[in-house]
N, C-alpha and C positions, 0 to 999 in steps of 0.2 A: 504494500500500500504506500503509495507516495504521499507527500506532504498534503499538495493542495486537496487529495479525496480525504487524510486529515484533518483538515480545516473544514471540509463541507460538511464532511460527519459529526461537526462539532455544530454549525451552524443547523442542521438536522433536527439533532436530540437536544438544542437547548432551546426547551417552550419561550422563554424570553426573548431570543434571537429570531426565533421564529414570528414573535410578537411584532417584534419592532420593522421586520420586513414591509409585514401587514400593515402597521401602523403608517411607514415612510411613504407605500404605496397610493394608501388612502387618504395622505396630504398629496399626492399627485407628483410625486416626485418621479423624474427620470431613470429607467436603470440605469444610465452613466452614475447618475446621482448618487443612489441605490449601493450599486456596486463600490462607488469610493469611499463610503460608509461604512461598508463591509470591509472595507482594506484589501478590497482585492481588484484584479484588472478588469476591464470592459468585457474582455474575450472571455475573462475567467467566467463571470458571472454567468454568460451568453452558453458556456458547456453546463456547468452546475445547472441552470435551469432547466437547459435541456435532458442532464442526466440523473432530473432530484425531483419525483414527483411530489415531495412533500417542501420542497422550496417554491414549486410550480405555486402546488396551491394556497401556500402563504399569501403571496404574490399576487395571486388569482381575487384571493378573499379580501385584499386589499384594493383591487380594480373595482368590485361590487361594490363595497363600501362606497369609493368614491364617487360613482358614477348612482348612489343610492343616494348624497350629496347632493351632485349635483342635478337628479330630475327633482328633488326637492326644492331645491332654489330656483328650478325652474317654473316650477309651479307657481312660489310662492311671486316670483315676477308675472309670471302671467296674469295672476291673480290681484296684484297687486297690495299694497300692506302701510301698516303706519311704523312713522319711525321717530323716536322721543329725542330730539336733541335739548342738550342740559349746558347752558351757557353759565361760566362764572366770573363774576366780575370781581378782581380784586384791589385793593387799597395796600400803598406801596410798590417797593421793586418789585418788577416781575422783568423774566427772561426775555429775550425775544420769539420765543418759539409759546407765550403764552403760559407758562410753566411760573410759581411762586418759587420764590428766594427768600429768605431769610425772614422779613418782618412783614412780608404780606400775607393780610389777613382778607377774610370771604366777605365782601360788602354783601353782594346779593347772589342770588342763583336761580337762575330763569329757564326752566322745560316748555319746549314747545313741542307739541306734536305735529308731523307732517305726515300729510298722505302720500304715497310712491303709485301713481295709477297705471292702472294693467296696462303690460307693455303686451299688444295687440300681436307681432311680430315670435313674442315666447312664446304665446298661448298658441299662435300656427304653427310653429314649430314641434308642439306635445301634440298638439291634434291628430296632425300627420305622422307623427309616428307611434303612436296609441291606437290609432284610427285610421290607418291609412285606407281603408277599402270607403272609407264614407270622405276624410278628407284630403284624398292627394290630389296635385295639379291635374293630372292626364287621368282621365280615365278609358278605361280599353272596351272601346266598342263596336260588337260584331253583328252584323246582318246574313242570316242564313238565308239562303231562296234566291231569285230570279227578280232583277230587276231591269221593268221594260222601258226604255226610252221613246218616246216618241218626238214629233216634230211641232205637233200641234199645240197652238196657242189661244188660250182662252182671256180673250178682254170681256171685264165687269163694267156693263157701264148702269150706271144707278138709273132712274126713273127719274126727271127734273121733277123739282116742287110745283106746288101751284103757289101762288101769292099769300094763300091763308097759313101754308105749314111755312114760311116763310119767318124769320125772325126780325126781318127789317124789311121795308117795303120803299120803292121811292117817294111815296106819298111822306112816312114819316119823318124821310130825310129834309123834306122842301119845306114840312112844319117846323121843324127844330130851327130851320136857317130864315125862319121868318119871325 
């Protein structure tokens, strides 16, 4: 047994190791990322996965997670939500980044709530792919049977009014201008 199957089999059977995989995964992080984490190479990482079904599915249950994230936030956009921002006003130095220093103390503190409105565009996006047989762009549609062409042209020509189903008449135009 060489080193690096050493190391995998260490990364294997330790439940914490295996945690934090899941963990890295489900912040969204890059296997480059992943892997430098691990202290080990890009390539290395890229055999281990391929040859460690229980590194796979660390890995695996880390994609879920995060992609269980983000249809949630995508909901919650489509949906749209309120959001509490909390303003403080202080008395004395303060940093430039807003931040108290030494003798500043809380004058006031002011919560506003705002509403975030459905972003029209997310909620298309979950439709379609929740839905797609009711909402995607193309839909696929087939005509079985025989269809006949012909040459013939058929004009509509309506019945003229008589003066009575008429809604103006020239009589009532020559009243109006007199």
């Amino acid at each position: 047994m060489n080193l690096g199957s050493k190391r995998r089999e260490e990364w294997e059977k330790d439940e914490y190791r295996l945690t934090l995989l899941t963990l890295w995964r489900s912040q969204g992080r890059t296997e480059k990322s992943i892997a430098k984490q691990m202290g080990i190479s890009y390539s290395t990482f890229r055999e281990w996965k391929k040859e460690s079904p229980i590194i796979r599915e660390a890995l695996q249950s880390g994609t879920q997670d995060l992609a269980l994230q983000i249809t949630s936030s995508m909901v919650k956009r489509a949906k749209g939500y309120d959001v509490t921002e909390k303003e403080i006003i202080l008395k004395g130095k303060a940093a430039k980044n807003g931040t108290a220093v030494e003798d500043g103390k809380i004058v006031q503190q002011k919560s506003t709530t705002k509403h975030i409105p459905p972003d029209v565009k997310a909620g298309e996006f979950l439709l379609k792919n929740f839905q797609p047989d009711i909402w995607k762009d193309k839909h696929d549609v087939s005509v079985d049977g025989n269809i006949e062409v012909t040459n013939d042209v058929v004009i509509y020509m309506p019945e003229p009014m008589s003066e009575e189903e008429c809604l103006w008449s020239d009589d009532a135009d020559e009243q109006k201008m007199s």
